[in-house]
C-alpha positions, 0 to 999 in steps of 0.5 A: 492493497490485496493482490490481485491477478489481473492486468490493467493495461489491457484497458489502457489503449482503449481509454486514451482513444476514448479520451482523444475522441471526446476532446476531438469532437469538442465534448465537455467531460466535465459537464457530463452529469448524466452519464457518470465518468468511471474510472476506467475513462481515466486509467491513463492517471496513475500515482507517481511517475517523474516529480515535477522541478516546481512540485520539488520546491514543496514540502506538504505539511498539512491538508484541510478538506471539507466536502459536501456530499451529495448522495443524490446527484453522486457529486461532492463540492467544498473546499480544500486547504494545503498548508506548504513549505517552499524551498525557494521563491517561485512565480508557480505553485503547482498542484495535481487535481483531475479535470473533472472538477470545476475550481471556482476558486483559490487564495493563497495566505488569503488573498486571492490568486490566479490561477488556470487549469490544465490536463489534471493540474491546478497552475497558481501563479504569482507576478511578484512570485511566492516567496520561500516558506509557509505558504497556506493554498485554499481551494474551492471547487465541485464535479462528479467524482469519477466511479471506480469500475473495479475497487480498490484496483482501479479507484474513485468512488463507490455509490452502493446501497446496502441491502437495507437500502441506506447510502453506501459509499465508498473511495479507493485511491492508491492507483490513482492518488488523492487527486482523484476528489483533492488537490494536492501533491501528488506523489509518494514522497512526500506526506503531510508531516502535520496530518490532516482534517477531514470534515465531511457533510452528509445526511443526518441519518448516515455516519462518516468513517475516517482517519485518525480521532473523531473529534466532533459531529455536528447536526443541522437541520438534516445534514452532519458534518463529521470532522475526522483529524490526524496528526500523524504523517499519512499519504494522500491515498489513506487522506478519505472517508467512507459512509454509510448507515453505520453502528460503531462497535467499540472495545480496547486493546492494551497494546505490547507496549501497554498503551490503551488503544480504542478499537472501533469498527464502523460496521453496517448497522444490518451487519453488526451480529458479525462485529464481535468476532472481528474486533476478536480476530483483531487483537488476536492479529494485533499480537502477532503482528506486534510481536514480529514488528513492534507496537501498534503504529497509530496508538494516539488515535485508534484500531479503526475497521470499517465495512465497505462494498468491496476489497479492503485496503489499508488506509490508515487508522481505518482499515477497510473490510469487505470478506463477507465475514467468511473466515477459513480455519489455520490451527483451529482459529479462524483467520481472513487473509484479507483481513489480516493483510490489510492490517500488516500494511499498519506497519509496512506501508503506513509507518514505513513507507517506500520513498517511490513506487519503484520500491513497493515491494517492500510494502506489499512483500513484508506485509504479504510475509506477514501472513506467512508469520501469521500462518506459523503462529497459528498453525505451525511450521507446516502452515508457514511452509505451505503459503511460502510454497505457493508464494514460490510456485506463482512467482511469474518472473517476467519483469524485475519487481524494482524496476531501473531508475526513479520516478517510477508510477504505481501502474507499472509496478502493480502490473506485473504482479510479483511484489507480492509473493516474489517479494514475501519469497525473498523475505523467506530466502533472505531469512534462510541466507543470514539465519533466524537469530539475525533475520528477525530482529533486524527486521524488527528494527526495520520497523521500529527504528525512527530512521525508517518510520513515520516522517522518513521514507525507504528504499531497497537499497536502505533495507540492503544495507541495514541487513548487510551491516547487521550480517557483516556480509555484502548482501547486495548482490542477493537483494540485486539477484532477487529483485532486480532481474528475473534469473533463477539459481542454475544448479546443476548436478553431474556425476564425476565419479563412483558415486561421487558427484560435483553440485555447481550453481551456474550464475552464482553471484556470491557464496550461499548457504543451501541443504544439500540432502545425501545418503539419508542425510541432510545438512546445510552447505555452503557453495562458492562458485568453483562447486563442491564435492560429494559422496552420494550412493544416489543423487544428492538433493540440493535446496529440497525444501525451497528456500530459493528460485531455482532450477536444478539440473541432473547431468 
């Protein structure tokens, strides 16, 4: 997801009182079809956070989801069926769906199931419990989706009209998970190994944007259903579509590996004059980011782009764009950060991606890096230095971006904000640390290696070490340093003599490498605990072109 400033806590207490007051008077939010529940009336639901023992059991292999939208009353209803493996025999099979909509009804390897619904979960059970292995979980209901106030941040469904006047439809969920219109496991863990259908009925006259290969439309009367598939792994968040009245664009690109990939970009049908220049500017980021992080990902299925009404987000095989098709100029070409960024999350999100919330940074940092090798390939060292450097200045420092322990929900890792530029930062001190010729092909392997892509998830501690091995070096207290606390080097710099002067770091926690600037020179030194030594006429420079967090000290 793009980075965004703002901190969504503050609206937090105001929607749980909100919520208790409407339970308390005996209000049915469910039924409220005249006024449209937002998502601001849920906020306290967010992804993630502690795996229930009974969610533990399972291992999400597939999801078939098939919804009928209806544009008028801003309501969907369908169905939603969730191939499982059970680990062990259960009486309960527990999936997460909001409150907001009605299950009608469930059958488990078709027969029908009891079940009830509680808070934001769908509780199926069994007197003669469910046995071990493939369980196959259909479920039927309908509801008003809630209405995303401030998309992608805070998710659910966006019902615009474009300014031809046509349906324009638009769902962001990460905060919040896919629960927001399916049932399902809800939790970063674990992905459908076996992908997903995603089969959508609209009006005829408008298009249906997805994930993975399109392989069907068909019309009725004044209905299409369009059925979406993936076979690739794919999280709940990216499990969506959007709609509108759209012309798809198509080209090619032959990717690094020499696979032929469609490009197709779901553009609004008033919008199409923009189209070429975005497919350009699409190969053209694909070659960059090919080059740092290997082939595209998803080179089965397509490039997908496809316009929405707000911020883009990274869903995968069909990214989503909304910059008002304004570029800035690096280079001499034209760039969109927003577009760019989204398209990085292909590889490090998508491919591979973290294991808990608790590691995001490794999703939003690598890919907020990424735009910083975009800047040096389009235009130089110059460009890389300046985005590292504002990566650096807007670092908060006000809580640690891995947080302590598992479990950890999206809200509290979003909130505070560093992921992004802390976590781009580090990748750059982290290059400086163990030097080009290591740091990017270990990075490449990182995303290319099957360890760590696809069917795998990561954390911090797996990127640690894969550096470590690489480097021969115990580079855990760095990546401990960097993102576990929210301290700064503290260097300090004392004249001890004519024109001598001692440079120490304080709470250095092993031996690193830094540019020390002295008598017109500059070189790369290394500093151990007990300081070193040096002759200067005037007072040496230490790290003067910011490779760490710091703060320097003149004694």
């Amino acid at each position: 997801m793009f980075q965004n400033q703002t901190n969504r806590r503050a609206m937090k207490l105001h929607t749980i009182l909100t919520i208790a007051f409407l339970l308390v008077i005996g209000v049915n939010v469910q039924s409220q079809n005249d006024d449209k529940i937002t998502s601001r009336d849920i906020l306290y639901l967010t992804s993630g956070g502690k795996l229930h023992p009974l969610q533990a059991l399972m291992d999400i292999r597939h999801y078939t989801i098939k919804l009928d939208v209806d544009l008028v009353k801003q309501s969907i209803h369908g169905s939603t069926e969730i191939s499982l493996n059970l680990a062990a025999k259960t009486d309960t099979i527990l999936l997460d769906l909001i409150h907001l909509y009605a299950v009608t009804k469930i059958k488990v390897n078709n027969a029908t199931a009891s079940y009830y619904q509680h808070d934001d979960k769908i509780i199926i059970t069994s007197a003669k419990g469910f046995e071990s292995g493939n369980q196959k979980v259909y479920v039927e209901y309908n509801g008003i989706p809630p209405v995303a106030i401030r998309p992608p941040w805070d998710g659910g469904f966006t019902w615009k009209k474009d300014s031809a006047g046509f349906d324009w439809v638009s769902i962001n969920i990460q905060g919040e998970g896919g629960k927001m219109y399916f049932p399902c496991k809800d939790h970063p863990s674990d992905e459908p190994n076996e992908g997903a259908d995603v089969i959508i009925t609209v009006p005829s006259h408008l298009v249906v944007a997805g994930p993975g290969l399109l392989t069907n439309v068909v019309k009725k009367k004044n209905k299409a259903t369009y059925h979406w598939k993936t076979n690739y792994t794919i999280s709940n968040y990216c499990i969506l579509f959007n709609i509108g009245k759209y012309k798809v664009v198509k080209d090619e690109l032959t990717t690094i590996a020499g696979n032929k990939v469609p490009i197709e970009f779901y553009v609004l049908e008033v919008d199409t004059m923009h189209a070429k220049k975005v497919i350009e500017t699409r190969k053209r980021d694909t070659k960059i980011l090919e080059k740092y992080f290997g082939e595209y990902p998803w080179a089965k299925e397509k490039i997908g782009i496809a316009e929405v009404p707000n911020s883009g987000m990274e869903h995968q095989t069909m990214i989503t764009f909304d910059n008002k098709f304004i570029y800035k100029t690096i280079g001499g070409q034209e760039y969109s950060a927003n577009l760019f960024h989204e398209y990085a999350h292909e590889w490090f999100a998508n491919k591979v991606t973290n294991k808990d919330w608790g590691h995001m940074w490794l999703q939003e940092g690598i890919s907020t890096y990424a735009e910083a090798l975009a800047m040096f390939e389009l235009g130089g060292e110059a460009a890389y230095d300046e985005i590292i450097a504002g990566h650096r200045r807007n670092s908060k420092n006000k809580k640690a971006i891995v947080p302590d322990g598992d479990g950890i929900t999206e809200e509290e890792v979003y909130s505070g904000g560093d992921i992004y530029g802390k976590g781009s930062f580090f990748m750059h001190s982290l290059r400086y640390v163990v030097g080009d010729q290591l740091f990017f092909p270990t990075l490449y392997k990182l995303a290319t290696s099957p360890q760590y892509t696809y069917d795998n998830f990561i954390t911090t501690e797996d990127i640690e070490k894969l550096f470590s091995n690489a480097s021969g070096k115990d580079l855990k207290p760095f990546f401990d340093f960097y993102l576990k606390t929210t301290n700064v080097l503290d260097i300090s710099i004392k004249e001890v003599g004519f024109q001598k002067f001692q440079i120490k770091v304080n709470n250095l926690f092993m031996t690193l490498p830094f540019e020390i600037t002295a008598n017109g020179k500059t070189t790369r030194t290394n500093i151990s605990s007990e300081g070193i030594i040096i002759q200067s006429a005037l007072p040496p420079q230490v790290d003067a072109k910011g490779f760490y967090l710091k703060k320097t000290t003149i004694l």
